[in-house]
C-alpha positions in Angstrom: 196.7 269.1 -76.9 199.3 270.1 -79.5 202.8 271.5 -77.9 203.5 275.3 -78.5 205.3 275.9 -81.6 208.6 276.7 -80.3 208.3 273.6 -77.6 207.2 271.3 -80.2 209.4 272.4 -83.2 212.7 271.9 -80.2 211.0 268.4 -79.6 211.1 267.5 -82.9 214.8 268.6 -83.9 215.9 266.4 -80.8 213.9 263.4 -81.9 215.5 263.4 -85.3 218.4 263.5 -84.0 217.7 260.8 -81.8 216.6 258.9 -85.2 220.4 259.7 -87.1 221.3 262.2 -89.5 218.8 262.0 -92.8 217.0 259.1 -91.1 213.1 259.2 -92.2 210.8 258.9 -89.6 208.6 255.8 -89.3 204.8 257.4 -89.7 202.9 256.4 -86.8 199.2 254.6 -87.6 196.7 253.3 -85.7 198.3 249.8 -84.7 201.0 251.3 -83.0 199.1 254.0 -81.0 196.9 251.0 -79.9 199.8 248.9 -79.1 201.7 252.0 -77.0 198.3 252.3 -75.3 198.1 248.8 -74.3 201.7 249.3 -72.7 201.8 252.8 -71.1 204.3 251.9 -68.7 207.2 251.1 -71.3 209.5 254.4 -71.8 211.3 252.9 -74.6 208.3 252.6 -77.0 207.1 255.6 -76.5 210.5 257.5 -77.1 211.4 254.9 -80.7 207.7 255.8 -81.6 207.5 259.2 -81.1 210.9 259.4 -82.4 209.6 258.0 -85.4 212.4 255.3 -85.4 211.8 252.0 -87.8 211.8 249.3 -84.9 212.2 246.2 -87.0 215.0 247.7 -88.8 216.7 248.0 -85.0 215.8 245.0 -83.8 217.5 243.7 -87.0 220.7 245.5 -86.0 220.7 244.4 -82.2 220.2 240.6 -83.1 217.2 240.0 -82.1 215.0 240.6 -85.1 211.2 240.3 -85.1 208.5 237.9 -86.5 205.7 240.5 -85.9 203.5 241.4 -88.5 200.8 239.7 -90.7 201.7 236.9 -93.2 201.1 237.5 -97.5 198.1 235.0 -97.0 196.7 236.7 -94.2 197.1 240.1 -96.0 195.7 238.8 -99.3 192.7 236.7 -97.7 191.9 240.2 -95.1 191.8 242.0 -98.5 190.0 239.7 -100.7 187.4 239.7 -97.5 187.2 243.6 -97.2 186.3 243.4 -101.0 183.5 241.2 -100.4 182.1 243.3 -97.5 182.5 246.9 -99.4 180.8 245.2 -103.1 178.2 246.9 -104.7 178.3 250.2 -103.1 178.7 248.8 -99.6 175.3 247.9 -99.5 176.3 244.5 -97.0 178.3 246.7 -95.1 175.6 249.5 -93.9 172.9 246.6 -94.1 175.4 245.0 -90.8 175.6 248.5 -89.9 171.8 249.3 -89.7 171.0 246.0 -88.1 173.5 246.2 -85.7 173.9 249.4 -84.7 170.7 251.8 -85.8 167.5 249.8 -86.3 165.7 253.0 -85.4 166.7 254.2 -89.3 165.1 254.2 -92.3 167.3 251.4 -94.0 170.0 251.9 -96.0 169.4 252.7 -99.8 171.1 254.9 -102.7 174.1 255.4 -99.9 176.5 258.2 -100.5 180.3 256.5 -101.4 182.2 259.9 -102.5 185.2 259.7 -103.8 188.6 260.2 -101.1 191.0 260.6 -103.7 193.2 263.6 -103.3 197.6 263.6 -103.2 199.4 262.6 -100.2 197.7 262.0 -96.6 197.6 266.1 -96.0 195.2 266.1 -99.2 193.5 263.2 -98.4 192.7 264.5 -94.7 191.2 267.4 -96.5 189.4 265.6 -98.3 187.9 263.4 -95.4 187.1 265.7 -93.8 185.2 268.1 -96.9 182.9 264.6 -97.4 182.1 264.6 -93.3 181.0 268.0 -93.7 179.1 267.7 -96.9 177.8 264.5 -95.1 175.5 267.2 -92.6 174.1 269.0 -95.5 172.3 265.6 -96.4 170.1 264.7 -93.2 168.2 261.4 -93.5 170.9 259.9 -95.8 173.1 256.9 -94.9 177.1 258.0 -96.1 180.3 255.6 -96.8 183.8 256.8 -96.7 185.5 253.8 -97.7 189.1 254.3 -96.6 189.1 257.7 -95.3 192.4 259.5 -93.9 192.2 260.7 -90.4 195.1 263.2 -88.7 195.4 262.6 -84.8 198.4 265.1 -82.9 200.8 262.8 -81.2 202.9 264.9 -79.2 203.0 268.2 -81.6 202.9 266.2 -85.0 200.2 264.8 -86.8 199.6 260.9 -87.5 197.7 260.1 -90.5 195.4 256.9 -89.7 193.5 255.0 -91.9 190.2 253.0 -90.9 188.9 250.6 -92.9 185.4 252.6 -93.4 183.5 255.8 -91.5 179.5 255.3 -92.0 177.9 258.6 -91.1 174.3 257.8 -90.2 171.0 259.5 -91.0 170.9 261.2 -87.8 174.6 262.6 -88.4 176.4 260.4 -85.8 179.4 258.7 -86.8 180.3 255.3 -86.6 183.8 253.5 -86.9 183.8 249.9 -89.1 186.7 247.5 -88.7 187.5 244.7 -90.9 188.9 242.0 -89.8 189.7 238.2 -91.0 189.7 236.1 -87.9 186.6 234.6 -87.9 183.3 234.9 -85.6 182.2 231.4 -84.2 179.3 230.9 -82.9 179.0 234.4 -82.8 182.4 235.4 -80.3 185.9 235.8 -81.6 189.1 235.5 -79.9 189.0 237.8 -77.2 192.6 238.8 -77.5 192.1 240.0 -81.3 188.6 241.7 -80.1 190.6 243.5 -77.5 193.3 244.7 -80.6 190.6 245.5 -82.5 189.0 247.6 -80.1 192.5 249.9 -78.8 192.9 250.6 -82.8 189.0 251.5 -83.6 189.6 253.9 -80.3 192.4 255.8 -82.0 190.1 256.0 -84.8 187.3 257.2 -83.0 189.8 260.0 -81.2 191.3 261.5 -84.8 187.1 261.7 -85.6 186.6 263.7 -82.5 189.1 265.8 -83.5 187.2 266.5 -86.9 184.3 266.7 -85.5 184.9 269.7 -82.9 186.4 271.5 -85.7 183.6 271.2 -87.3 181.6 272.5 -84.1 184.1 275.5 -83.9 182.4 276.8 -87.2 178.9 277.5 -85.7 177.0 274.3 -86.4 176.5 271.5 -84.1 179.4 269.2 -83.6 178.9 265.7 -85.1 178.6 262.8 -82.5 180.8 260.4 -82.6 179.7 257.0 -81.7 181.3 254.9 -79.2 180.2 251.6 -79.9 182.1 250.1 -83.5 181.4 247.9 -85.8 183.8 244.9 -86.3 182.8 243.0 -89.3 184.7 239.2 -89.2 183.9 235.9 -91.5 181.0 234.1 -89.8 182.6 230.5 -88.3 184.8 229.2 -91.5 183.0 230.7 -94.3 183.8 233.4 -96.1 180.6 235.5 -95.7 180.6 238.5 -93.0 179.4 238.4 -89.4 179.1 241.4 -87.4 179.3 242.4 -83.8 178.8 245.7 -81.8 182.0 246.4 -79.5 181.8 249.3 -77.0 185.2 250.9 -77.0 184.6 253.8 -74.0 187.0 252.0 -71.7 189.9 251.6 -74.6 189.0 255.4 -76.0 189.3 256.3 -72.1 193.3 254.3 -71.8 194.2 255.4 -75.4 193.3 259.4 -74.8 195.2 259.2 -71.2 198.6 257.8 -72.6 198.1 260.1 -75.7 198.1 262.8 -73.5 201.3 261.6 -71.0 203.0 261.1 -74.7 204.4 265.0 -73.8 206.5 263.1 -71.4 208.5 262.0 -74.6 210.7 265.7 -73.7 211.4 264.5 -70.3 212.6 260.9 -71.7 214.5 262.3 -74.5 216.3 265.1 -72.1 217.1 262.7 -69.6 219.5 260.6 -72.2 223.1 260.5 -72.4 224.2 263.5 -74.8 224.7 262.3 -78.6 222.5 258.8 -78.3 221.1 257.5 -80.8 218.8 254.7 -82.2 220.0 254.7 -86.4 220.6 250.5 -87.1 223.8 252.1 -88.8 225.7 252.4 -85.4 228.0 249.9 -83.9 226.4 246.9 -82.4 227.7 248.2 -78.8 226.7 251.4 -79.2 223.3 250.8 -80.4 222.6 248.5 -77.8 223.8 250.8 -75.1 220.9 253.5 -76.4 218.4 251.2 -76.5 219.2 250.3 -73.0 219.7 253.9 -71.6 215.9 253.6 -71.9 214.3 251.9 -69.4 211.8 248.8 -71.0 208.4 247.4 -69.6 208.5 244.2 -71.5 205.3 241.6 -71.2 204.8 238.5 -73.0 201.7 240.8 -74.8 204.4 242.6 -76.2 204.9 239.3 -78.6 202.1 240.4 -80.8 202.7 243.8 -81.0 206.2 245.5 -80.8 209.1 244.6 -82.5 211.9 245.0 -80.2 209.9 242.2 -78.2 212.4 239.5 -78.6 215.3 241.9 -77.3 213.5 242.8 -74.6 212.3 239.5 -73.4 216.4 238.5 -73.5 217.0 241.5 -71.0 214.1 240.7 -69.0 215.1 236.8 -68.6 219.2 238.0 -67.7 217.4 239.9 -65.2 215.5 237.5 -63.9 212.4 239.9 -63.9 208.9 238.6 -62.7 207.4 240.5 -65.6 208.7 238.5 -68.2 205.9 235.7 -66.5 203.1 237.9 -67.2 201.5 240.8 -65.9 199.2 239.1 -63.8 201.8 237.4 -61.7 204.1 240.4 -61.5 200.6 242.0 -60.1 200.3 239.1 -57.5 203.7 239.2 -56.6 203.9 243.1 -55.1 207.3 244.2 -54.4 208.7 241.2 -55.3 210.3 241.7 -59.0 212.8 239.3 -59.1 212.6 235.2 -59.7 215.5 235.0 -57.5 213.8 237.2 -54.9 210.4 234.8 -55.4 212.5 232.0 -54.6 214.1 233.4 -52.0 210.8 234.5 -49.8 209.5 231.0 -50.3 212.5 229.2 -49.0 212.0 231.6 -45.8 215.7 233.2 -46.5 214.1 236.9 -47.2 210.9 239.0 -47.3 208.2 240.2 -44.8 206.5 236.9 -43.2 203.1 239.3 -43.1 203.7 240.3 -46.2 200.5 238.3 -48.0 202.7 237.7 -51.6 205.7 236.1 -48.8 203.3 234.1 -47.0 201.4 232.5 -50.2 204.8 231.6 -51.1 206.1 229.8 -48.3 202.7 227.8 -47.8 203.2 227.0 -51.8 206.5 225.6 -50.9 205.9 224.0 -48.2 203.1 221.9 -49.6 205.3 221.2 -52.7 207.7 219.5 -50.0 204.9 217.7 -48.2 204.1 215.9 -51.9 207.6 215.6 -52.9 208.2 213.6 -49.4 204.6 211.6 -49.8 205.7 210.6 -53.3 208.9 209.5 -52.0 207.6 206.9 -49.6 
């Protein structure tokens, strides 16, 4: 839900100031709306992201700078791939689309590709979402809209996302395509990249919700927006394209819920210190000190996909915090949240002895000591 004017246009004055003085903000797109999805719990993205603030450049400045992001090769062979797919009118493309995801249609032939040029991403969100609606005066026709531009509110201001293609089928539903160059073997991919895949096609298929309710506001029916994507992938090593239908309700479902709690970005940014702020320009001790007036929920997933990882993962080891061993051991662990307080329970010098996380422990230990003495003998 947007913020009222006057709330939102306050909320935005205090997040460039949190940014520095004539500091552009970082656009947000759809890998880091996934990636803030996938980690609801960390206070610290969400106030750098909706802040706008340019995290690599700050990691930079507190030392610890990033290796995240794709390589040249990978960019140039993911291009030269997307290329392939979209050839000849995207005739591959909606054939992978039709078998996968609409057999029930007439197969696609003499698609629609209009053109999405227009200047700057408010003129080429207009222009998306023109082709959408001229796309429901042609019923029975397969459409393409190769690199359309999307607008999704996030937290009073508008993010302009681009997916990689938006096929509107004969029947009008909509359908989001993903590209990708990790390959398909044996028909599965790596289920960690499927899972990326999936948080960004749901921000996708969110921004097209929006569109298509407008669109419902004017008297007609609304467009429906299908919730099962296409990822297209190189089959096994080759260079020819693979398809697979991925459901993305549950990922929609987590994205749309931390979109929404993204309002809480007032609360975090009124509970700093007066006069912080995040510009890489600061002193090295004063930057840091921002940064760490914000409370982190650092992972080892955050690796692949924030770049303040690295400083985080340094905190969380001085700490001596559980998380930085994984989520599902933090889980397993309950109120322990510590190493030193894990070691401590299973050498029997703290914790609740009913405490099922203590007691696991203390039997772990204790059978380490049984083989430590057998192998002894």
């Amino acid at each position: 839900m947007p913020l009222p004017r006057t709330r939102g246009t306050a909320l935005r004055q205090r997040l460039a100031e949190l940014r520095g003085p004539d500091v552009p903000a970082k656009a947000l797109d759809a890998r880091a709306l996934a990636a803030l999805a996938a980690n609801p719990g960390c206070a610290r993205r969400a106030i750098l992201d909706g802040a706008g603030v340019n995290k690599a450049a700050l990691a930079s400045a507190l030392g610890a700078p990033s290796a995240f992001g794709q390589s040249q090769f990978a960019l140039t062979r993911g291009n030269a791939f997307e290329a392939k797919v979209k050839a000849d009118g995207g005739a591959e493309l909606l054939r992978l689309v039709h078998d996968k995801l609409d057999r029930s249609a007439e197969p696609p032939a003499d698609a629609r590709v209009p053109d999405l040029t227009a200047a700057g991403p408010r003129g080429r969100t207009a222009r998306t979402e023109l082709e959408l609606r001229e796309a429901a005066g042609h019923p029975g026709a397969w459409t393409l809209l190769d690199h359309p531009m999307l607008a999704l509110d996030v937290a009073g201001s508008p993010a302009f996302l681009e997916p990689d293609a938006v096929v509107v089928h004969p029947d009008g539903s909509w359908t989001v395509v993903e590209i990708k160059s990790f390959p398909l073997l044996d028909g599965s991919a790596d289920a960690a990249k499927v899972g990326a895949a999936a948080r960004q096609a749901a921000v996708y298929v969110l921004a097209l919700e929006e569109v298509a309710a407008r669109l419902g506001a004017e008297g007609a029916p609304a467009p429906r927006v299908r919730h099962r994507v296409l990822l297209v992938c190189p089959r096994d090593f080759s260079n020819l394209p693979a398809a697979s239908a991925v459901d993305i309700r549950k990922q929609r479902a987590v994205t749309a819920r931390q979109l929404a709690r993204l309002t809480r970005i007032e609360d975090i940014a009124d509970a700093l210190p007066e006069g912080t702020c995040f510009s890489p320009e600061l002193p090295s001790d004063e930057l840091t000190a921002a940064v760490e007036s914000v409370p982190a929920t650092y992972a080892p997933e955050c690796l692949s996909a924030c770049e303040l990882a690295f400083h985080c993962r340094a905190r969380s080891r001085q700490e001596g915090a559980v998380t930085s061993l994984g989520r599902p051991l933090r889980a397993e662990l309950g109120g322990l949240t510590t190493v030193e307080d894990v070691l401590a329970a299973a050498r029997g010098e703290a914790g609740d002895p009913d405490d099922p996380a203590v007691a696991a422990l203390r039997r772990a230990a204790a059978l380490r000591a049984e083989a430590l003495e057998a192998a002894c003998r």
